[in-house]
C-alpha positions as CSV (number, residue, x, y, z in Angstrom):
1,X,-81.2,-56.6,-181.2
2,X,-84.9,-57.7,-182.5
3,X,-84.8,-61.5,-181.2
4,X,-87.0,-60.5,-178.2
5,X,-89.7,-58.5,-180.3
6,X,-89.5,-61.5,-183.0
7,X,-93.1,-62.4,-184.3
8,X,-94.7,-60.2,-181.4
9,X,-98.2,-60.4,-181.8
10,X,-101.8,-59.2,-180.1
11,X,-104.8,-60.5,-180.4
12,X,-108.0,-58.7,-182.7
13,X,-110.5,-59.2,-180.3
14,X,-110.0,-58.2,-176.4
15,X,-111.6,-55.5,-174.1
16,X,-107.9,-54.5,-173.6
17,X,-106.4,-51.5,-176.0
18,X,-103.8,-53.2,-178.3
19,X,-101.3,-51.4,-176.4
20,X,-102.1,-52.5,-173.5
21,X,-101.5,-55.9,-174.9
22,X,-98.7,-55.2,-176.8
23,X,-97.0,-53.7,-173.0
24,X,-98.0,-57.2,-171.7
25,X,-96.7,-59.7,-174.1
26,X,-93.1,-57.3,-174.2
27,X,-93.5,-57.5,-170.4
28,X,-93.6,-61.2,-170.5
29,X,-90.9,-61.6,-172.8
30,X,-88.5,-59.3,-171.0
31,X,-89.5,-61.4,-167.4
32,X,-88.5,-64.7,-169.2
33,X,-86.0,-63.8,-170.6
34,X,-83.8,-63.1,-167.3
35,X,-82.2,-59.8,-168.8
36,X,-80.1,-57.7,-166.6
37,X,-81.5,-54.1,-165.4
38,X,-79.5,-52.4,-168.7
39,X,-79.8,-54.5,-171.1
40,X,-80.7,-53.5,-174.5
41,X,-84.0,-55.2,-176.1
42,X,-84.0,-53.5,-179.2
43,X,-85.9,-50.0,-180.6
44,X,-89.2,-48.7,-180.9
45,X,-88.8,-49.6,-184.9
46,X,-88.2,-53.1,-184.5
47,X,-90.9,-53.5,-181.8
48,X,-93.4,-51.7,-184.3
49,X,-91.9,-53.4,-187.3
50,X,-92.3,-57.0,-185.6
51,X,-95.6,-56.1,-184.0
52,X,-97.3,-54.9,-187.2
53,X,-99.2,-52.2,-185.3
54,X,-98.8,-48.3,-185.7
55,X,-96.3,-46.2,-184.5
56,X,-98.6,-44.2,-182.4
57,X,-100.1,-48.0,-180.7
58,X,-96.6,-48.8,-180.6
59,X,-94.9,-45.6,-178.7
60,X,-98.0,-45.9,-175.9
61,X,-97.1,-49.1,-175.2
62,X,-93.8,-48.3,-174.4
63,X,-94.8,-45.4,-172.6
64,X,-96.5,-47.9,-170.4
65,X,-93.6,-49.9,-170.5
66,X,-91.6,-46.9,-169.4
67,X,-94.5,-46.0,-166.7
68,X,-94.4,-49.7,-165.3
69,X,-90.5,-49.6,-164.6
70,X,-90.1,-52.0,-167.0
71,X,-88.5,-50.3,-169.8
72,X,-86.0,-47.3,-170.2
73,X,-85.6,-45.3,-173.2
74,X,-82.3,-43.6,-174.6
75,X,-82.7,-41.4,-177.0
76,X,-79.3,-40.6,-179.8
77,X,-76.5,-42.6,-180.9
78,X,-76.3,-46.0,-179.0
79,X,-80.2,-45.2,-177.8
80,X,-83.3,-47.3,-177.8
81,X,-84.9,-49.3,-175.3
82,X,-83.3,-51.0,-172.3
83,X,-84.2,-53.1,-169.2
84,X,-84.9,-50.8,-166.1
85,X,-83.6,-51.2,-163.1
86,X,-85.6,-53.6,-161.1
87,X,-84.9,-52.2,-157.5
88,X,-87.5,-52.9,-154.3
89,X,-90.3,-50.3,-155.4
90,X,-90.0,-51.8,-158.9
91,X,-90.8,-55.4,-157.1
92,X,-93.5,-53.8,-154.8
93,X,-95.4,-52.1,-158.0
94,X,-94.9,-55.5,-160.1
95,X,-96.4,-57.5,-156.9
96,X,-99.4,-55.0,-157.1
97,X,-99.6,-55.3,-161.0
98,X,-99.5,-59.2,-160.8
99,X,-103.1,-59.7,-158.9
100,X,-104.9,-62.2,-160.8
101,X,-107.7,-59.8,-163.0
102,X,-110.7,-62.1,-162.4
103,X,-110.5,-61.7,-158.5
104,X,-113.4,-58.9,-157.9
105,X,-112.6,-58.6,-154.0
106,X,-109.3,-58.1,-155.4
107,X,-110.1,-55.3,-157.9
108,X,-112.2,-53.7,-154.8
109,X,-109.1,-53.7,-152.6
110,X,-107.0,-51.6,-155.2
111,X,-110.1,-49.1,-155.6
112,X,-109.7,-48.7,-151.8
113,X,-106.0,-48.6,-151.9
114,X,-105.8,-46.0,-154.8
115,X,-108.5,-43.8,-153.0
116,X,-106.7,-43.7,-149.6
117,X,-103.2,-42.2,-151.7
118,X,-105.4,-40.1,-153.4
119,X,-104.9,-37.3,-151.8
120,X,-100.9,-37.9,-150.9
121,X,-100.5,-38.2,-154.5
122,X,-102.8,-35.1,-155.6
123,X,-101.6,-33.0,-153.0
124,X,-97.3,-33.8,-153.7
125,X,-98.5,-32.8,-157.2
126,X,-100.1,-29.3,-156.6
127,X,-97.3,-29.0,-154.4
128,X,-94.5,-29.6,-157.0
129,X,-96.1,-29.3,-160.4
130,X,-94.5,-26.7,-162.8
131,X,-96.0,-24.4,-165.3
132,X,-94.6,-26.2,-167.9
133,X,-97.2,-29.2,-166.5
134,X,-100.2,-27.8,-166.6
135,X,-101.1,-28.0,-170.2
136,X,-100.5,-31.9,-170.1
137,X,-102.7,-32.1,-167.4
138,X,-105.3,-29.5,-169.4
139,X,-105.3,-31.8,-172.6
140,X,-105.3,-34.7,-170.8
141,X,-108.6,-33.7,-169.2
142,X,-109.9,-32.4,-172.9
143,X,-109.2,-36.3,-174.1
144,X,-111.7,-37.5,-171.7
145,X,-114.3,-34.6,-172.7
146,X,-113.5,-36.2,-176.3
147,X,-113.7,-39.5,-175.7
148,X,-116.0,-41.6,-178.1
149,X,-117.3,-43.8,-175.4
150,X,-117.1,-45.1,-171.9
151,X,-114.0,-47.3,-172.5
152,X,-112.0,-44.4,-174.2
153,X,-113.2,-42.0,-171.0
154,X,-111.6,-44.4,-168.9
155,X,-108.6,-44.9,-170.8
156,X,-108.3,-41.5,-170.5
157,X,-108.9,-41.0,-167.0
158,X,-106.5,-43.6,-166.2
159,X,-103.8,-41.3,-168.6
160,X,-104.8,-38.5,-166.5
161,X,-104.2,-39.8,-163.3
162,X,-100.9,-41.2,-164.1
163,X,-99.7,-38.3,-165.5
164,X,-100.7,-36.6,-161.9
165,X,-98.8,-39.3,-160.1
166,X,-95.9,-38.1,-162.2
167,X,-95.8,-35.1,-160.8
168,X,-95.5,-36.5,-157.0
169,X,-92.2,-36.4,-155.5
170,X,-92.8,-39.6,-153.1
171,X,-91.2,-42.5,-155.0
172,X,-92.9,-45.0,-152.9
173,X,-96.5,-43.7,-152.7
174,X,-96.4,-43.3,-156.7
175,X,-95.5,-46.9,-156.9
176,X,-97.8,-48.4,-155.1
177,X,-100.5,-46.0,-156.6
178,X,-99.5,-46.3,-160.4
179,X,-99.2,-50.1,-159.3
180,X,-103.0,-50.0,-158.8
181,X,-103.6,-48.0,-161.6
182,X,-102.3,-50.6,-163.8
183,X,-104.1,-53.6,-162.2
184,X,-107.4,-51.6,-162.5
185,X,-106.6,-50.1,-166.2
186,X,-106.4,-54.0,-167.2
187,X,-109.8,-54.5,-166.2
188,X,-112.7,-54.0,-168.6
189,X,-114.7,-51.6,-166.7
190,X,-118.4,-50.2,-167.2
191,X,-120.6,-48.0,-166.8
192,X,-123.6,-49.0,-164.5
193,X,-125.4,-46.0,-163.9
194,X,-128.7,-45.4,-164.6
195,X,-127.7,-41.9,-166.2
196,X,-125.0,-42.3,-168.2
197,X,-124.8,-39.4,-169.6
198,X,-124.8,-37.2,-166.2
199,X,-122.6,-39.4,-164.5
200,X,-120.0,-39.1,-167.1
201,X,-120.2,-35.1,-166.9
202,X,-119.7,-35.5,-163.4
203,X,-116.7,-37.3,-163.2
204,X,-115.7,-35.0,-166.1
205,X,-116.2,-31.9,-163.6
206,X,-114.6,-33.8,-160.8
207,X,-111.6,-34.1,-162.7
208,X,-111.3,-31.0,-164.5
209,X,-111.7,-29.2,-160.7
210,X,-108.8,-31.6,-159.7
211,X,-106.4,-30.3,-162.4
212,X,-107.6,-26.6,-161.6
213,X,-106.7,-27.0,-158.1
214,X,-103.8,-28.5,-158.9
215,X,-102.5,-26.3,-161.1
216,X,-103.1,-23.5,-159.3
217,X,-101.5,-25.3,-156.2
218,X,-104.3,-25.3,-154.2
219,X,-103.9,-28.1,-151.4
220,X,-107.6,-27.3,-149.7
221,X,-109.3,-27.0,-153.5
222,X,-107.2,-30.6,-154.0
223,X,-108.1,-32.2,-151.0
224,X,-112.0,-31.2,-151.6
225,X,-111.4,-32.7,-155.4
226,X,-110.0,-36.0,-153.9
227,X,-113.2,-36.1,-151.6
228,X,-115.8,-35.5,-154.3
229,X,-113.6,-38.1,-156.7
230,X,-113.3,-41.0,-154.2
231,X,-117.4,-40.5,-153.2
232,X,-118.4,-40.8,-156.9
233,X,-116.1,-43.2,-157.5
């Protein structure tokens, strides 16, 4: 089925990442169309093939399609992707994710949101993670170190901290916290401060002591992370 993804484009010129567009406008499409939770919409290769874009733009947008509840993917014989099941914290993160992204007293209300389930969602990590976790967390912190410039650090910061939230076993809290996430990762942030430079090592360290603690299940080491993260926020 490739109706839904038929001539699925993005625009060139946007401070949003192409897949970040491309999740919207799929997003959109799946919303209008009324589908049921279920539903097949078609397969990575159509979406890519209908899109234009590369496979690697096309498989992180539907990781964040995936991350957003909006899409499911089955892997095999019979697989590709699906509507997800649209149950209440679905609706609650999709109420969070639908805040109008010109409304700054908006933006500054899921800052302060995210920061106060900081720590619940850092914490249920360290708490829960797995050894088999910690080297996504470890590379996801050496993509910010490599990132070619503010917009990529933040990308990548924003990766970092939903993969975190991953790791959380309370549904709700994660939803209303990746909810933010997405509202503030579709926002063209930038960097204000006089030293760029330092302030960009700093939130490096801050989050490379959070994945530390974290790994090494450290709730006090976490909880001291959080505090220095939300204060240089």
């Amino acid at each position: 089925m490739t109706e839904l993804f038929a001539g699925l484009k993005v625009a060139s010129a946007t401070p949003r990442t192409r897949a970040e567009q491309l999740a919207a406008a799929v997003e959109a499409r799946v919303r209008t169309a009324g589908l049921a939770a279920g539903s097949p919409v078609g397969t990575i290769e159509a979406l890519q093939r209908e899109s234009g874009l590369a496979r690697a733009t096309v498989n992180e947008a539907v990781r964040l399609l995936a991350d957003r509840d909006v899409l499911v993917i089955r892997p095999g014989r019979g697989g590709g992707l699906f509507v997800a099941d649209q149950g209440p914290v679905v609706r609650m993160r999709r109420t969070l994710l639908g805040i109008r992204e010109d409304a700054q007293e908006e933006v500054a209300d899921a800052v302060e949101l995210r920061n106060h389930l900081e720590v619940l969602i850092d914490v249920g990590a360290a708490r829960c993670r797995r050894e088999a976790d910690i080297p996504g967390l470890r590379s996801a912190v050496a993509t910010m170190a490599d990132a070619p410039d503010w917009d990529a650090f933040v990308r990548a910061n924003w990766a970092l901290h939903e993969r975190i939230a991953a790791l959380c076993p309370n549904a709700m809290a994660r939803a209303v916290y990746l909810g933010t996430l997405g509202h503030l990762g579709s926002t063209s942030p930038r960097l204000d401060a006089t030293d760029a430079a330092a302030y960009r090592a700093e939130r490096l360290r801050i989050h490379a002591d959070l994945v530390d603690a974290i790994a090494a299940g450290d709730e006090t080491a976490v909880r001291a992370a959080v505090a220095r993260h939300n204060s240089t926020d």
